[in-house]
C-alpha positions in Angstrom: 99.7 196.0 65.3 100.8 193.5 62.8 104.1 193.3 64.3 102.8 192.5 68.0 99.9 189.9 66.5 102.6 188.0 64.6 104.3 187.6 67.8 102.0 186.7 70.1 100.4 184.1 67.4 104.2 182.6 67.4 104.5 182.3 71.3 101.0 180.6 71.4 102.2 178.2 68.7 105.6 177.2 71.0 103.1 176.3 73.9 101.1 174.1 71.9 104.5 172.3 70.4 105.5 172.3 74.1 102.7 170.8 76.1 102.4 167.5 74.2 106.0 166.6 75.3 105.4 167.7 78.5 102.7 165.8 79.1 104.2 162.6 77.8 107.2 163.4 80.1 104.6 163.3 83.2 103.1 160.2 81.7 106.0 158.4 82.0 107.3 159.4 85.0 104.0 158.2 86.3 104.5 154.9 85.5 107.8 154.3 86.2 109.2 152.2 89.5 110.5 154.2 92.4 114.3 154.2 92.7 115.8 151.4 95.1 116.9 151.9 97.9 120.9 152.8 98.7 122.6 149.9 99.4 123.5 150.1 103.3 127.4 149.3 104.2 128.4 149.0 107.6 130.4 151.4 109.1 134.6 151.2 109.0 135.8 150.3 111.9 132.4 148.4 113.4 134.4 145.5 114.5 137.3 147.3 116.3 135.5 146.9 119.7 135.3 143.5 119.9 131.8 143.4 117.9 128.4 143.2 119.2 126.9 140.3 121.8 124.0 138.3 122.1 122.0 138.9 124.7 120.1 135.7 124.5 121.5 133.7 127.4 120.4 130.6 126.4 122.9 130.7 123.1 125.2 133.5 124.0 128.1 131.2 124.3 127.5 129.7 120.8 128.4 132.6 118.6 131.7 134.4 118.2 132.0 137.6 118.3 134.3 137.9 115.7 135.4 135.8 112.9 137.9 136.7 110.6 136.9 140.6 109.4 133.5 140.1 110.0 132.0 140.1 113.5 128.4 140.3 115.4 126.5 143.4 114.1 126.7 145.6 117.0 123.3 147.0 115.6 121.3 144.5 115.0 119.6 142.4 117.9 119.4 138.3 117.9 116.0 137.0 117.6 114.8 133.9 118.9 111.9 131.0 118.8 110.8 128.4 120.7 111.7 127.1 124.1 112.6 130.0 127.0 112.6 132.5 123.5 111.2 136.0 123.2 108.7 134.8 120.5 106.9 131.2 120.3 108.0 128.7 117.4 105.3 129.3 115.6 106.9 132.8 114.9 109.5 131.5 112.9 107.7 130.2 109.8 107.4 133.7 108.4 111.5 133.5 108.3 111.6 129.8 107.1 109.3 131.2 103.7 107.1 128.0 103.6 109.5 125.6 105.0 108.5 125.8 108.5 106.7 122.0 108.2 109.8 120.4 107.3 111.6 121.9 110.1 109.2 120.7 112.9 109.0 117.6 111.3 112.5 117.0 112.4 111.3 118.0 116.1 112.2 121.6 115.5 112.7 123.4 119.5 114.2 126.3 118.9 115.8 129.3 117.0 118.2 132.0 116.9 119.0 133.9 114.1 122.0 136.2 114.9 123.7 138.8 111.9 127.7 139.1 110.9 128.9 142.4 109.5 131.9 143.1 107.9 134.2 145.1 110.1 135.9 146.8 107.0 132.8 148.7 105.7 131.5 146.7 102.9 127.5 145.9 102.1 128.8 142.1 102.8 126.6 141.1 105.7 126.1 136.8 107.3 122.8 136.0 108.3 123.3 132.7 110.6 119.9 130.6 111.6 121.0 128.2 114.3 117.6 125.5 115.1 117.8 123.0 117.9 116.3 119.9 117.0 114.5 116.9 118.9 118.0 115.0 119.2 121.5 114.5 117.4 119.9 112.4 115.0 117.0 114.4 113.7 119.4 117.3 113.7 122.1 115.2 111.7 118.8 114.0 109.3 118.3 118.0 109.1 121.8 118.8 108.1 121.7 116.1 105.0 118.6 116.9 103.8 119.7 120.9 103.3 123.0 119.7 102.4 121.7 116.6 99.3 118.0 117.5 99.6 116.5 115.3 96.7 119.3 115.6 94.1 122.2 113.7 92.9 125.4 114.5 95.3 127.5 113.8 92.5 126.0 117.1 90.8 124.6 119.5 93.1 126.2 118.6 96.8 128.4 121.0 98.3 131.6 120.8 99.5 132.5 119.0 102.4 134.0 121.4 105.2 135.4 120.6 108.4 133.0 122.6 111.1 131.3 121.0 113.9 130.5 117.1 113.8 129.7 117.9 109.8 130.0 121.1 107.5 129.2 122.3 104.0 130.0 124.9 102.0 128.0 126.1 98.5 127.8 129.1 96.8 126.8 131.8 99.5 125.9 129.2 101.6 127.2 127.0 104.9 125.9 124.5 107.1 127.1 123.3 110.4 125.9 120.4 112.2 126.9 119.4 115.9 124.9 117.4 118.7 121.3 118.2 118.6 121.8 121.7 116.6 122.2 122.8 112.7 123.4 126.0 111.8 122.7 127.6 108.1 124.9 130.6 107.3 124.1 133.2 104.6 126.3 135.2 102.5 124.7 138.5 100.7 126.3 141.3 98.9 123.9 143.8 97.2 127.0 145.0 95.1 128.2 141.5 94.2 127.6 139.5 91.0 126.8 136.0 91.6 130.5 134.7 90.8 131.6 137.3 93.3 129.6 135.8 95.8 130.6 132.3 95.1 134.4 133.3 95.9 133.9 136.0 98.5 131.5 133.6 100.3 134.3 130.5 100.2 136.1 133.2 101.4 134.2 134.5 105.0 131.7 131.6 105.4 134.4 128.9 106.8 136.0 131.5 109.2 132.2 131.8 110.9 131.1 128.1 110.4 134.1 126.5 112.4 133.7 129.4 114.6 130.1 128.4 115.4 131.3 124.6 115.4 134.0 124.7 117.9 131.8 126.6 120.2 128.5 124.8 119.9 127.3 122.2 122.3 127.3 118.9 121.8 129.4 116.0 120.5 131.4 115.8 117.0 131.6 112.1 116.6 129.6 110.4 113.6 126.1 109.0 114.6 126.8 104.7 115.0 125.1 104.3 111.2 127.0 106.8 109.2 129.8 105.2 110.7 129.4 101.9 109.6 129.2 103.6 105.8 131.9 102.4 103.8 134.2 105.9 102.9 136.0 104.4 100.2 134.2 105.1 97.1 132.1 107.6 98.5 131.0 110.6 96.7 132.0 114.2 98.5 129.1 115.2 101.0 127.2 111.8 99.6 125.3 111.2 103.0 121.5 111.3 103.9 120.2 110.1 107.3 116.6 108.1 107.5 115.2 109.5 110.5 112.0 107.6 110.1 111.6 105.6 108.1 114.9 103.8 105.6 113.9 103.3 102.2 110.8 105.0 102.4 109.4 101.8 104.1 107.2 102.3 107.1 108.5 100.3 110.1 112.5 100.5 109.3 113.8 102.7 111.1 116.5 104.9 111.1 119.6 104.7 109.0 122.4 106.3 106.6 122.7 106.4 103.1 126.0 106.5 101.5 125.9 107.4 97.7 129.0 105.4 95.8 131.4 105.6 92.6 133.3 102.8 91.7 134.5 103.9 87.7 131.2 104.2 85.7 129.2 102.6 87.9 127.0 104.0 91.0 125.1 102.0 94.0 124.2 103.4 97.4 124.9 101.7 100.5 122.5 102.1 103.7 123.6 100.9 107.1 121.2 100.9 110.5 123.0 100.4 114.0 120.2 99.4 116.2 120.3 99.4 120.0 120.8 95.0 120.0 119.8 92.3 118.2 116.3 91.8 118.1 115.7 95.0 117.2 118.1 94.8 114.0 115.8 91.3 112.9 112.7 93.7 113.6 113.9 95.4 110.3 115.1 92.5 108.3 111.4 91.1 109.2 109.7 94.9 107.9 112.0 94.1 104.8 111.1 90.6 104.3 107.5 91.4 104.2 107.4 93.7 101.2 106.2 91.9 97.4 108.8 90.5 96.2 111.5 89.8 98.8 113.1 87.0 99.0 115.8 85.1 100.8 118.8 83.1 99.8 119.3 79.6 99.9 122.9 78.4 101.6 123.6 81.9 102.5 126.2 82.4 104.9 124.4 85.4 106.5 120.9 86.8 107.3 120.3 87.9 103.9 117.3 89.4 101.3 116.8 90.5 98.0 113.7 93.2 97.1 113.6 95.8 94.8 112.2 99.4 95.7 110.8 102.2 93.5 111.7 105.6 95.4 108.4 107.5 93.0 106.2 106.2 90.7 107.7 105.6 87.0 111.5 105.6 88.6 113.5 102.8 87.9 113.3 100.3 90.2 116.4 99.8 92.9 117.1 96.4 93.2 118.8 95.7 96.8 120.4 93.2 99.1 120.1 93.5 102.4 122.1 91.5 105.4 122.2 91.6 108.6 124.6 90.5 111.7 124.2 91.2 115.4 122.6 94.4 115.5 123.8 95.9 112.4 121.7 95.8 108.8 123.7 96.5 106.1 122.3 97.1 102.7 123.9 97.9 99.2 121.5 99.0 96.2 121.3 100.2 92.7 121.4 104.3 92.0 118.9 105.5 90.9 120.3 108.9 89.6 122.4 107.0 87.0 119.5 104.1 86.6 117.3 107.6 85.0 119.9 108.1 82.6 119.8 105.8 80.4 119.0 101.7 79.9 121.0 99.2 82.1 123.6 98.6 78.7 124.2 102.7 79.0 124.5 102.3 82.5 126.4 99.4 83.9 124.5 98.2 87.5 126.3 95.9 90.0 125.4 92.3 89.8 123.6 90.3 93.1 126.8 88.1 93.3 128.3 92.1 93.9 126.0 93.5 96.0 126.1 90.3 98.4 129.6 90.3 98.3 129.8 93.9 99.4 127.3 93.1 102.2 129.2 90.3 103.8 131.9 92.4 103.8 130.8 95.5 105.5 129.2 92.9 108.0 132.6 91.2 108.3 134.1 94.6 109.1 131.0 95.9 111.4 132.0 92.9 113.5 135.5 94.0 114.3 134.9 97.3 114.3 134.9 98.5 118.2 131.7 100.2 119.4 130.7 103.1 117.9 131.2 106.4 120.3 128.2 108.5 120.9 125.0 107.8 121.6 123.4 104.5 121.7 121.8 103.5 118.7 118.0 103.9 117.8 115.9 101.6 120.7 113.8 99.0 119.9 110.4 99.8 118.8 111.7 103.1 117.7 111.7 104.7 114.6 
């Protein structure tokens, strides 16, 4: 009787030690994060057919099927937005994740977004979102904003690539502008690290982009203003297009931006083709208007001097601005390397400088032939 108490009082005592730790096993378990989800490849051998199709007829002709190893997911349908689309523009802003204001304010029409896999069985997958814009230029003025958005090209730009009218490459990222549409191109590889992506992207992004850019519509030649920008000097991908208002001044126009180097120094360089004469005086008369402008005595062309701050506390830009015929030419400070340091730290071209650059481009504007494309902004428009 002894015997079978003793035993029993031990077996009760290994279910006491044994509950706490089972309970604190549950506990945790309860709290912890479900697993993630496999990471989906496509299949071997997805791409052998030819790849899949858009059905869309509006943009079927746009996309290749296949580019390089990757091609159209045979799986996955193309969505669209906007004009003669399956679902109305408004649709779209979910996908644009708060940006869906600055696309419209471009004149956003429509969209397609269309998926590449990779025909050898990898996670590696291409999202492309091709918008249709109001015209080239608001398309164009797109394109630079995603490509320089609001930081110094000499730093954060990507590289230029050779797609469409204009192309860009970054780290998982393209862009592809031609006529009146933009096309941005997504690299993602669940498996990847982010240096992985950086090369493997280089790698299969270009193959799709000038895919996409020799069979969009549209023409590749530069909009009249970008080319009137100097390329000497110019920093890689250092373009942004105006397509209001140039400067930030209401009642300019439209315009390109150039962004310079010329040893330490930096300036910018903005040019504005206008559709004839009066219409370039229109701006040099919006210009002349703002505090402090001011003309120059014995000057040999149409010329003013006025300095601009682009925020409030920013250095202020100190420009001169010509103009001849229907071209306005302007070459200012930068003010990237202005917020660096004082002027001693960081050497600014002189007025004598920036006046002699302007006659110059003016000078070469002149005998320049016509720019090809469209004409240039109307007057009276923006």
């Amino acid at each position: 009787m002894t015997t079978r108490f003793l035993n029993g009082f031990a077996v009760y005592l290994a279910a006491l030690l044994v509950l706490p730790a089972c309970r604190k096993k549950e506990n945790a378990n309860e709290g912890s994060a479900p697993p993630p989800p496999p990471v989906v490849s496509s299949q071997p051998g997805v791409c052998a057919s030819g790849g899949g199709t858009v059905k869309d007829t509006v943009s079927a002709g746009y996309f290749p099927r296949t580019a390089g190893e990757y091609c159209i997911d045979p799986n996955a349908e193309a969505k669209t937005f906007g004009e003669g689309a399956a679902a109305p523009l408004d649709g779209v802003c979910d996908l644009f994740d708060g940006e869906c204001e600055i696309y419209k304010s471009f004149g956003l029409k429509r969209v397609v977004t269309v998926q590449y896999v990779d025909g050898k069985g990898s996670p590696g997958t291409v999202s492309v979102t091709l918008s249709r814009f109001a015209s080239p230029e608001a398309a164009y003025g797109f394109f630079t904003k995603r490509v320089v958005a609001d930081a110094d090209p000499l730093e954060a730009a990507p590289a230029p690539l050779e797609a469409g009218g204009a192309g860009a490459l970054g780290t998982g990222m393209a862009y592809v502008w031609r006529g009146a549409m933009v096309a941005e191109l997504r690299y993602v590889h669940e498996l990847e690290s982010p240096e992985q992506i950086k090369q493997s992207g280089s790698r299969v992004l270009p193959v799709i982009a000038k895919g996409l850019g020799a069979q969009l519509p549209g023409d590749t030649y530069e909009l009249p203003s970008v080319a009137r920008l100097p390329k000497e000097g110019r920093i890689p991908s250092g373009i942004t297009y105006e397509y209001r208002d140039l400067l930030g001044v209401s009642g300019a126009g439209r315009g390109a931006i150039g962004y310079y180097q010329d040893g330490t120094r930096r300036y910018r360089v903005f040019a504005s083709v206008r559709a004839d004469e009066d219409s370039a005086k229109d701006v040099s008369k919006t210009l002349k208007k703002l505090e402090g402008a001011h003309g120059f005595k014995d000057s040999p062309i149409d010329a003013i001097a006025l300095g601009l701050r682009e925020a409030e506390g920013e250095p202020k830009i100190e420009w001169v601005v010509g103009r001849s015929g229907n071209t306005v030419i302007g070459v200012g400070d930068e003010v990237f390397a202005l917020g660096k340091g004082s002027d001693a730290e960081v050497p600014r071209l002189s007025q004598a400088e920036k006046m002699q650059k302007v006659q110059t481009l003016l000078a070469a504007s002149n005998k320049a032939a016509p720019a090809p494309g469209p004409s240039a902004a109307p007057s009276g428009t923006k």
